[in-house]
C-alpha positions in Angstrom: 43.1 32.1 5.6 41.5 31.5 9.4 44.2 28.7 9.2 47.1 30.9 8.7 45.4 33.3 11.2 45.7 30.4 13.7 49.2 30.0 13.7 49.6 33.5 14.3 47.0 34.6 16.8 44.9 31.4 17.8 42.5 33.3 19.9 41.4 35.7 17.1 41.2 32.8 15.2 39.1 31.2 17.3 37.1 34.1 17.9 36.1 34.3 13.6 35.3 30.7 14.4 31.9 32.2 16.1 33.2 31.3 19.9 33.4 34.5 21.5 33.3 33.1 25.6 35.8 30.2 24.3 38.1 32.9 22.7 38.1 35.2 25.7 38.9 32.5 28.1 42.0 31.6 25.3 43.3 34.8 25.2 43.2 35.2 29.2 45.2 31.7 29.3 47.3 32.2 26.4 48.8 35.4 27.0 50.4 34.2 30.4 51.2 30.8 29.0 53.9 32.8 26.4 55.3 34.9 29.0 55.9 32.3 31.1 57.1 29.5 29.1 58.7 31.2 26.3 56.2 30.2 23.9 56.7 26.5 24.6 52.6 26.2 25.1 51.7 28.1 21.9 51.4 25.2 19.5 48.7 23.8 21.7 46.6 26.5 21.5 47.3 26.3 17.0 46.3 23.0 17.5 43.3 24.0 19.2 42.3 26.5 17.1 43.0 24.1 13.8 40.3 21.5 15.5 37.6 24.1 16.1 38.1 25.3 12.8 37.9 21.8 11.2 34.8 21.3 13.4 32.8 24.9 12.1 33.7 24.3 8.6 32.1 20.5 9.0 28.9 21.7 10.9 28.4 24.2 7.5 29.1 21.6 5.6 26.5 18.9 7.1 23.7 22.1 7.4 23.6 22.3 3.4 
């Protein structure tokens, strides 16, 4: 679900990833970065979100 979330909205995504500072600075960058380049820059920020959400899902895993 956070996946399809990420496509969408990657800083809310990124934000139920448990980054709160790392999502505010997204959204403060991402917002210009679609007015500005026509939403040229928004797959980098999915990809972004995809990686920290690969990365959360391995540190639960390696915890249990």
């Amino acid at each position: 679900m956070n996946y399809i979330l990420a496509i969408l909205l990657p800083p809310l995504s990124i934000l139920l990833t448990g980054r709160p500072i790392l999502a505010i600075i997204v959204f403060v960058i991402w917002i210009p970065a679609l007015i500005f380049s026509g939403g040229l820059t928004h797959p980098m920020f999915i990809i972004l979100a995809w990686a920290l959400i690969f990365h959360a899902r391995e540190d639960r895993r390696q915890r249990f």
